[in-house]
C-alpha positions in Angstrom: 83.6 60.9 102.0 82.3 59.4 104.7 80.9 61.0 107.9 83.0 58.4 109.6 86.0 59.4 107.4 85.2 63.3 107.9 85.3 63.9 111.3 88.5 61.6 111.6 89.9 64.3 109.4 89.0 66.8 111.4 90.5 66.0 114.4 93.8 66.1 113.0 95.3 69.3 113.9 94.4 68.6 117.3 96.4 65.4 117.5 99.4 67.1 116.3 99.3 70.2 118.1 98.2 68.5 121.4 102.0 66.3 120.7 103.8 69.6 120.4 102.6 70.8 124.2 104.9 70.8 127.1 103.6 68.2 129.7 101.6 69.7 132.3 99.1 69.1 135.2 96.1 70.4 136.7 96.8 71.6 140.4 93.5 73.6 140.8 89.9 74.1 139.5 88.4 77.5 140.2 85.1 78.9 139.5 83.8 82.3 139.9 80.5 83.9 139.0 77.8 86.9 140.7 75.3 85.7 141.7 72.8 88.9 139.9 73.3 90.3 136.5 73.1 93.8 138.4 76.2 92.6 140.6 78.2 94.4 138.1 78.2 97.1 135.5 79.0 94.7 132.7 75.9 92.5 133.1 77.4 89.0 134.3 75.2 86.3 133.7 78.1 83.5 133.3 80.1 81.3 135.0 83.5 81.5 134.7 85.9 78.1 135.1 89.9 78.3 135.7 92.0 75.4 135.3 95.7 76.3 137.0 98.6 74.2 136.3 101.8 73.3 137.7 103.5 74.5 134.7 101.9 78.2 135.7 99.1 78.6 132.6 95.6 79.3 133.6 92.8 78.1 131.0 89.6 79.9 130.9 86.6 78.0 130.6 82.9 79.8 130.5 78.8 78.6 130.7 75.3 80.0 132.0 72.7 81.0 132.8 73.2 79.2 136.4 75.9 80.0 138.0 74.9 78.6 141.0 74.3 75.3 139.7 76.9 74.6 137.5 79.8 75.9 140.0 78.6 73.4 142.6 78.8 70.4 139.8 82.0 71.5 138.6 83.2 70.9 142.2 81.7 68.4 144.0 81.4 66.1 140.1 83.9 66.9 137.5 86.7 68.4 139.8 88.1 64.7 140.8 88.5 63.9 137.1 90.3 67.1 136.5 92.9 67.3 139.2 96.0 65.5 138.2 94.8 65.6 134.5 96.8 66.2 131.6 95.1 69.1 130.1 96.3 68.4 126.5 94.4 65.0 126.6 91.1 67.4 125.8 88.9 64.2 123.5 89.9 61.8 126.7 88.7 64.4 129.2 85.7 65.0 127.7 84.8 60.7 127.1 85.5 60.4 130.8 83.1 63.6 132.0 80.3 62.4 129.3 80.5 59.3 131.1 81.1 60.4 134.6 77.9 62.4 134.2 75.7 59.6 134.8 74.4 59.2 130.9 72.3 62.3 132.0 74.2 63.7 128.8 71.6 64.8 126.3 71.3 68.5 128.3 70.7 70.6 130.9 73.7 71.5 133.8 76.2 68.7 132.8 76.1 69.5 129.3 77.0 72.6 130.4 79.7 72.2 132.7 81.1 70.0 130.2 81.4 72.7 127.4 83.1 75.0 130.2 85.6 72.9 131.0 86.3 71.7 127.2 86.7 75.6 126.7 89.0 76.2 129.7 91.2 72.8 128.0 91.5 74.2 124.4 92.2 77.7 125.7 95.0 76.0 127.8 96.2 74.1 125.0 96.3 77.2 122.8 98.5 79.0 125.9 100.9 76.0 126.2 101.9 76.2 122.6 102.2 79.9 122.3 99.0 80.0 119.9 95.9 80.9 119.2 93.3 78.2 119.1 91.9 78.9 115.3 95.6 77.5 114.5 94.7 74.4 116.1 91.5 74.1 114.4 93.2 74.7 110.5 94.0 77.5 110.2 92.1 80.8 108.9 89.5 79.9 106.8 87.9 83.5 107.2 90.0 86.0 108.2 87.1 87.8 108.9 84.1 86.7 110.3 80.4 88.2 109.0 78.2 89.5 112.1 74.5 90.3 112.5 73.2 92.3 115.3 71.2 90.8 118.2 68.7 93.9 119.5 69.7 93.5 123.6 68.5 96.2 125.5 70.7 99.3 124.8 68.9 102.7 123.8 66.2 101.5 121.8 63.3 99.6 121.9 63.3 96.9 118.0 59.3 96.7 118.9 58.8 100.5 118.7 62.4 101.6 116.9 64.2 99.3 115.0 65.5 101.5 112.7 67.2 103.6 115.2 69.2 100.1 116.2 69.8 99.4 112.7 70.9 102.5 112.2 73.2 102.8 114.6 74.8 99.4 113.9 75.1 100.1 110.4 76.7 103.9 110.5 79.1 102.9 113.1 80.0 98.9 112.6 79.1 98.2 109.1 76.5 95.7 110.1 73.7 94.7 107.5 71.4 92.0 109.8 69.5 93.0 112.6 68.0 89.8 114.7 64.4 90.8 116.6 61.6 88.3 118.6 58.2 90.3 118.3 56.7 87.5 118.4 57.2 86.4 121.8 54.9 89.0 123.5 52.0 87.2 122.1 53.7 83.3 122.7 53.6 84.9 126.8 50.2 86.6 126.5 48.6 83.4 125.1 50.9 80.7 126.7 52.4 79.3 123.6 48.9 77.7 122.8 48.0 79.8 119.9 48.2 82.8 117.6 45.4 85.3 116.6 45.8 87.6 113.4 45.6 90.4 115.8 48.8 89.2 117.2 50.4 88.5 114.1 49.6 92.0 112.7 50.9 93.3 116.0 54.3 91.2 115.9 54.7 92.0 112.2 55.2 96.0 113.0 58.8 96.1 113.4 59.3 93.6 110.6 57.3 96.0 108.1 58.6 99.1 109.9 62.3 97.4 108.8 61.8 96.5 105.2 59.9 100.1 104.6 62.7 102.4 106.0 65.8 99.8 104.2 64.2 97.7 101.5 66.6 94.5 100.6 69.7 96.8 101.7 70.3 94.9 105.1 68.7 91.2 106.5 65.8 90.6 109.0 66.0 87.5 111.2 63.4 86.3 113.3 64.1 84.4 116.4 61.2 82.7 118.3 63.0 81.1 121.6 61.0 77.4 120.7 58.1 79.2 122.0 55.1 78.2 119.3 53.8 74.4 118.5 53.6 73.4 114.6 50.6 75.0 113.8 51.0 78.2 114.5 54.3 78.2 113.8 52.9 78.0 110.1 50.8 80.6 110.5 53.3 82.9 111.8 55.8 81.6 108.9 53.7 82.3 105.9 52.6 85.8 107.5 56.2 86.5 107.1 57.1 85.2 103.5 56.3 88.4 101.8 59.3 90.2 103.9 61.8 87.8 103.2 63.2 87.3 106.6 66.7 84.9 106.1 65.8 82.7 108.4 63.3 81.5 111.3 64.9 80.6 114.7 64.3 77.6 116.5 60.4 78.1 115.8 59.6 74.6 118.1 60.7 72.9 121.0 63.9 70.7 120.0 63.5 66.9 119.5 61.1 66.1 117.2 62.4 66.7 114.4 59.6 65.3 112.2 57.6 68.4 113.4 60.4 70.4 111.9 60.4 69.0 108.9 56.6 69.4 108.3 57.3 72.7 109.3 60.4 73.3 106.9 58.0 71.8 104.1 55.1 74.3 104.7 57.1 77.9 104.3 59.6 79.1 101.9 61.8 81.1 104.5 64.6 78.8 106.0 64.8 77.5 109.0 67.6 78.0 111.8 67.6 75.3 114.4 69.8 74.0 117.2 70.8 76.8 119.9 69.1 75.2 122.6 70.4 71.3 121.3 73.6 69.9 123.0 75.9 67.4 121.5 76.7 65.4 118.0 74.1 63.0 118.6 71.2 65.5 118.8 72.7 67.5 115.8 72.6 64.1 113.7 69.2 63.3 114.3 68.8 67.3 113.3 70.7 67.0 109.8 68.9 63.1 109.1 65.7 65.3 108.6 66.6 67.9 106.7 64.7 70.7 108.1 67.0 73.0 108.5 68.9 75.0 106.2 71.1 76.8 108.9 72.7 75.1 111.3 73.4 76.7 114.9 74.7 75.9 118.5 76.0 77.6 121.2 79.8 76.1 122.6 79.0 76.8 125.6 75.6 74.5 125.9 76.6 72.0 123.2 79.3 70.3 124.8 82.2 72.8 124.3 84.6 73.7 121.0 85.3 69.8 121.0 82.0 69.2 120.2 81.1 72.3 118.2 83.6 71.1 115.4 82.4 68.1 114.9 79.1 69.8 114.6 80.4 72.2 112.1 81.9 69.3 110.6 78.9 67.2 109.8 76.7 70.1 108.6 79.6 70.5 106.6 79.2 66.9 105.1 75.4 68.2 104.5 76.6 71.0 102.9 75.3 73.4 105.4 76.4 76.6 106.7 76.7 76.9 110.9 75.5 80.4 112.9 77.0 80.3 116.4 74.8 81.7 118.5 76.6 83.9 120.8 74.5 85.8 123.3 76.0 85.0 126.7 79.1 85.3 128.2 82.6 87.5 126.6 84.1 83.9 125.9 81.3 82.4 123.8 81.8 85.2 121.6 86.1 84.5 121.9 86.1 81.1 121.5 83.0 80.8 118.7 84.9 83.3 116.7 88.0 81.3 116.9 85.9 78.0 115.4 84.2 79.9 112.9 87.9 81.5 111.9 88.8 78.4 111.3 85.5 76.5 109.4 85.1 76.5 106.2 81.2 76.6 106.5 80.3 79.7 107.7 77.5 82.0 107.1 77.1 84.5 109.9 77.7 85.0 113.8 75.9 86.4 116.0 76.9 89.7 118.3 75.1 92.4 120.3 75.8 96.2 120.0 75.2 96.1 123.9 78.3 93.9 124.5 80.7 95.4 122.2 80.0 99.2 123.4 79.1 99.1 126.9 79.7 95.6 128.8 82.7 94.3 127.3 84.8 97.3 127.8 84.1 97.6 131.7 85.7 94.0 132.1 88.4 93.4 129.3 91.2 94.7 128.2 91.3 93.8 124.7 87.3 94.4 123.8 86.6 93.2 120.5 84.5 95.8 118.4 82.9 94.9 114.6 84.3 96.7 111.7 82.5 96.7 108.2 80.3 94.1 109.7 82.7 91.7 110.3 85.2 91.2 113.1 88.5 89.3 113.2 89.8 86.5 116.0 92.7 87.9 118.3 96.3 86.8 117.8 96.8 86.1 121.3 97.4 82.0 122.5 94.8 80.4 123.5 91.3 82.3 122.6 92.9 85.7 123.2 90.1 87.4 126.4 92.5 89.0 128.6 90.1 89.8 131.4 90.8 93.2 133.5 92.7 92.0 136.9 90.3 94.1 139.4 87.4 91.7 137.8 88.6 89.1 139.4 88.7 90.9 142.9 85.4 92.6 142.8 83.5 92.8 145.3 80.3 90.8 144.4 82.1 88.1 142.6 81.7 84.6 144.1 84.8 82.5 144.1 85.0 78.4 144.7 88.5 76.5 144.6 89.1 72.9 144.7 92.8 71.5 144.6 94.9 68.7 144.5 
């Protein structure tokens, strides 16, 4: 099939859903975010974007890091385009923000708005038919979802004690696949220039510490935040072969994908690449080199669930598995469980121990928690986050509204 043909295909369920929907209208845009992640005991770091309409359903859109920022562009830039909208026209809307952005599309704060509102659309959609959105998307491919554990500050430190975190996760939540970064201290110390083997024997602690305490029972993945340049990024890769991480993360700066490629070529551990990338266009040039074997994005940087599932939809055509990346905001996690619910190319998703036991329950009332290292999508409509009502009134919070 075609990748032409494919991603036709995959639009389908939308079409016929969005022809279901009552008619409706947006009447207002809202935005509301904190402007410090110690505003609140639940660690808010987001931006969170409400579409009203006149038919009374509220669609809940999310992105960060900045609130700041991307509040003041969903006002004063994409708010005009909204108001008046029809929200079940979701591909239109997003054609007419990607433009309306100025062709300053390939990243950065538009990119971001963009997925937030996208979000806030499908969730809509999902609430105006009575369903969640992983119906709209085909259906349950995985009932269950597969989850690996990303080591956010909690009770332990993964550079000293990573088996405690493992531990826990794996007593209590079945989870098998612990995520660390020890390599980072020394990409700060040295300012991403280079890598001694002092460094590397230092970064490699946890790792060792790891395999010696569970052997091949559970998977190590090593995330590296694009920090290293090619050559030491081979260095650090073949010091790591002989414990048989599942994958290196985003090892390079995105872009040159040549560089990846060399890099893919010089290491037998696979290669995880594209949290940081942002729309299809990107994620083709990504798949055309063949570097990596795992393919991961974040809907709320990538240009939102519209553009996630064609992204899931041509690694598909490559035959590769997607990892949503989901360490952000409660609705990443919501709405990237509903996609990879519903994709049949799914190998793991991402959660944090920190957000399931301590943040999430402070500020929803339906707090998703792993069980036997998986986790299921709510059967609510739309993406199922039912937020606390005092959340919305606290006291920190900082609240914009543009209507019609």
């Amino acid at each position: 099939m075609r990748r032409r043909d494919f991603l036709r295909s995959a639009l389908l369920p939308l079409a016929r859903a969005a022809q279901a929907a009552p008619p409706a209208r947006v009447t207002r845009v809202e935005t509301c975010y904190w402007p410090s992640r110690d505003d609140a005991p639940f660690w808010p770091h987001w931006v969170w974007l409400r579409l009203h309409t006149d038919t009374g359903h509220v669609g809940l859109g999310e992105t960060y890091p900045y609130g700041e920022v991307e509040a003041s562009l969903v006002h004063t830039q994409a708010a005009r385009t909204l108001l008046g909208a029809d929200p079940r026209d979701i591909e239109r809307i997003w054609a007419d923000l990607y433009h309306t952005f100025d062709y300053r599309i390939s990243g950065g704060a538009e990119m971001r708005v963009l997925s937030a509102i996208d979000l806030a659309l499908w969730d809509l959609l999902g609430k105006l038919l009575n369903t969640p959105v992983y119906r709209l998307l085909g259906g349950k491919s995985n009932p269950q979802v597969r989850l690996y554990n990303t080591c956010f500050p909690l009770r332990w430190d993964f550079h000293k004690e990573p088996e405690k975190i493992m531990a826990e996760v794996l007593e209590r939540y079945g989870i098998r696949a612990i995520k660390i970064w020890p390599f980072d201290v020394a990409a700060r110390r040295n300012r991403r220039q280079f890598i001694t083997q002092a460094d590397i024997d230092e970064a490699l602690a946890p790792v060792r510490r790891l395999r010696e305490v569970y052997g091949e029972k559970i998977e190590i993945l090593m995330e590296f935040h694009s920090m290293w340049n090619l050559t030491a990024a081979i260095r650090i890769a073949r010091a790591l072969e002989p414990y048989r991480p599942m994958w290196l993360e985003d090892m390079l700066l995105p872009g040159n994908f040549h560089q990846y490629r060399q890099l893919a070529e010089a290491t037998s551990i696979p290669l995880t690449i594209g949290e940081r990338m942002a729309g299809r266009y990107q994620f083709l040039q990504l798949l055309e080199a063949r570097a990596a074997k795992f393919v991961m994005f974040d809907v709320c940087w990538c240009g939102g669930l519209s553009e996630a599932r064609k992204i899931a939809a041509m690694a598909d055509a490559y035959q590769l598995p997607i990892a949503p990346h989901t360490a952000g905001g409660p609705l990443l996690f919501y709405a990237s469980l509903h996609l990879t619910t519903a994709a049949p190319n799914v190998w793991i998703q991402e959660s944090c121990q920190r957000f399931f036991e301590r943040d999430w329950p402070a500020m929803l009332e339906n707090p998703l928690q792993p069980r036997d290292g998986a986790i299921s999508a709510p059967e609510l409509p739309g993406f199922g986050m039912v937020v606390k009502p005092e959340v919305w009134q606290h006291p920190k919070i900082v609240r914009r509204v543009t209507e019609a």
